[in-house]
N, C-alpha and C positions, 0 to 999 in steps of 0.2 A: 591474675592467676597466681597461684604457691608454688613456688621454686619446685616443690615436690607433692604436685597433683594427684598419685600413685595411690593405692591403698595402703593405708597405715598399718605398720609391726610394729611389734611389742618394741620397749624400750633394752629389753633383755637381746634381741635379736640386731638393731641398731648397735649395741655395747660388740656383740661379736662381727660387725661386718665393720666396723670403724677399727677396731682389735687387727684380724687379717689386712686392713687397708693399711693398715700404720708398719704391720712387719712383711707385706709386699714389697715395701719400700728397700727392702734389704734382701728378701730373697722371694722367690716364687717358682713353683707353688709353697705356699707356709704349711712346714709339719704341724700335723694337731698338737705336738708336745709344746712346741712354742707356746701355742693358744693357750693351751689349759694351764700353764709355768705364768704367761701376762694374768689371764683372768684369774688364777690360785681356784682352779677348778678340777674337776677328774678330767680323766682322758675319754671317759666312757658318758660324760655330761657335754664335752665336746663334739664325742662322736655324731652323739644324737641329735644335737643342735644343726652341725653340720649338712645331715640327712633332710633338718627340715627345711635351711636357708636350699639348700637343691632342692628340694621338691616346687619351693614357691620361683626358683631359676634365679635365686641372687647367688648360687654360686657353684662351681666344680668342684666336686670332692673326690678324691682316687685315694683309694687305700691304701697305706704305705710308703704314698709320694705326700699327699696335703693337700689342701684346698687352693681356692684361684676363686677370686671374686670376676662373676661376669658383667656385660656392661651397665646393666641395670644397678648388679649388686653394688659394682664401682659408683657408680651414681648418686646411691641411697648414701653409701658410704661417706660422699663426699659430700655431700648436701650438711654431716653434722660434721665433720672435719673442716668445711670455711667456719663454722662459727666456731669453733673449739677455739681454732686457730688465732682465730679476731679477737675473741676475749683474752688468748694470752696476750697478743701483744698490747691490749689495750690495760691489761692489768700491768704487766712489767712494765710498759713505759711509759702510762700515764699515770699512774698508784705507787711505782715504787717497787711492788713485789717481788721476791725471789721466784725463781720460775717455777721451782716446786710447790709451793702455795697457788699460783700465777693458775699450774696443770690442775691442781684439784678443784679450783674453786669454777675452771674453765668446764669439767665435766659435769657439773651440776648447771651452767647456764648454757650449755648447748644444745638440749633437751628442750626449753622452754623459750628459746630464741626464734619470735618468728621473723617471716622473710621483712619485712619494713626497719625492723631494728638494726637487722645483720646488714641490709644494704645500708643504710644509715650509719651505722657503726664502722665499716668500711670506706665510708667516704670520709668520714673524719677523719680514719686513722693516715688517710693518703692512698688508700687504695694496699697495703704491703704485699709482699710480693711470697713472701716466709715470714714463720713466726720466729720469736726469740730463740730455736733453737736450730736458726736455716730451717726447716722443714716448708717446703712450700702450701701456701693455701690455696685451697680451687676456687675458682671463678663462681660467678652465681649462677652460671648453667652446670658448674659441678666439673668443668674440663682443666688440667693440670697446665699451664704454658711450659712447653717442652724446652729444655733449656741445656746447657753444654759445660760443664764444671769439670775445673782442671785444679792442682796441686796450685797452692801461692806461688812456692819454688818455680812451678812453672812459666811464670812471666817474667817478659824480659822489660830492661830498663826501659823507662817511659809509658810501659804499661798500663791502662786500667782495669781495676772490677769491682764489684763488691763482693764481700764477706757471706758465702753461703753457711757454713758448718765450720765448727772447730773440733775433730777426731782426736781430742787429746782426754787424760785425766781433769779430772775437778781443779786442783794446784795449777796445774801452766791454763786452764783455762780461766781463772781468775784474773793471773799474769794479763794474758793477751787483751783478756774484756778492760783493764784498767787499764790499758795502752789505747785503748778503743778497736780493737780488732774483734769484732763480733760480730754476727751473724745480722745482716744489712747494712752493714757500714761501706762505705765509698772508699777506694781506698787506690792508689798510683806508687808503682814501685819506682825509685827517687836511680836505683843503680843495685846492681847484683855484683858481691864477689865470689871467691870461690867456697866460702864456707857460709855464707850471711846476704841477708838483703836489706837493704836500705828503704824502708816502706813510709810513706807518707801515710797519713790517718788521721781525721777530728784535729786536721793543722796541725800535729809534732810528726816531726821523725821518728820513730821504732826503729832497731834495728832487731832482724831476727832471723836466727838460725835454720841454715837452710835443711836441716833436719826436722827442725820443727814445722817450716814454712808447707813439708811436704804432707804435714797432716792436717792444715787448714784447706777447706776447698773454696772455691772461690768461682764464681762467674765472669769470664772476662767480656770486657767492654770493647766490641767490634772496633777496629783502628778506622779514621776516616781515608780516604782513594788514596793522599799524597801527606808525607810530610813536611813541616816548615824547619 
């Protein structure tokens, strides 16, 4: 059976419920203004989109406040969001690609991606867990694994996590990816001082700023019962 047995919507309607699922991620409910600003659409082409994803119940629309994807909507949503997902990181880390080439060429094979490929294409990749920009991917039932991300700065010596997002500019973000501090990387803080952390990563030391440390997020790695 298809990951998504449902009745089919337009590719236009998909485009806006994967749109809202992407800037959920940052706030909710999402004002129309957002939508219409990502998609370079009217407010009044939004509106009416909106009216129609509520009538079929993929989502909540309240005037004034924004939209809210429901659990269906979340669903559909996420059904094209694992593969987006999977072809970026299959393009960046297998191809080489910058990520922005990586995202365009991702939203042209998300659409024509059926379920045999994506599962397939997920198990080569290792199963990842987020794409090249931390963003997590959904499972193939379409459900988020709920997870707990803390500031780098936050760990203490001896620590581990991996590399969820780096909330900096383009420049230190460069910096940190050549260090190998990126978004799934494995990484154990080596000793904290008072301005800087001493971070292990891809076997070197980094050392890094605990100002900067406070805009990477990072997923920490449960400690075992006792220490040696």
């Amino acid at each position: 059976m298809s990951e998504d047995s449902s009745p089919s919507i337009t590719d236009t309607m998909q485009m806006y419920l994967v749109t809202i699922a992407r800037l959920q991620e940052r706030s909710d409910p999402v004002p129309l203004s957002q939508i219409a600003e990502v998609l370079s659409v009217s407010p009044v082409s939004v509106n009416e989109m909106c009216r129609k994803l509520q009538d079929q119940g993929l989502l909540q629309y309240k005037p004034y406040r924004g939209a809210t994807l429901t659990q269906e909507g979340e669903r559909r949503a996420h059904y094209i969001l694992r593969r987006h997902r999977l072809w970026e990181v299959f393009l960046v880390e297998k191809l080489g690609l910058e990520y922005g080439p990586a995202h365009d060429a991702a939203c042209q094979l998300e659409h024509s991606t059926p379920d045999l490929v994506a599962n397939r294409l997920d198990r080569f990749l290792g199963h990842p867990a987020v794409n090249p920009e931390g963003l997590p991917i959904p499972k193939a039932d379409g459900a988020l694994s709920g997870r707990v991300l803390i500031a780098l700065a936050a760990l203490s010596a001896g620590q581990r996590g991996h590399v969820i997002r780096c909330q900096v500019d383009d420049a230190v973000r460069s910096f940190l990816y050549q260090h190998g501090i990126r978004p799934g990387a494995p990484l154990t803080v080596a000793s904290v001082g008072e301005e800087s952390l001493l971070v292990e990563v891809s076997g070197q030391y980094v050392t890094v700023a605990r100002t900067l440390a406070d805009s990477v997020q990072v997923e920490p790695e449960e400690r075992s019962g006792s220490a040696e």
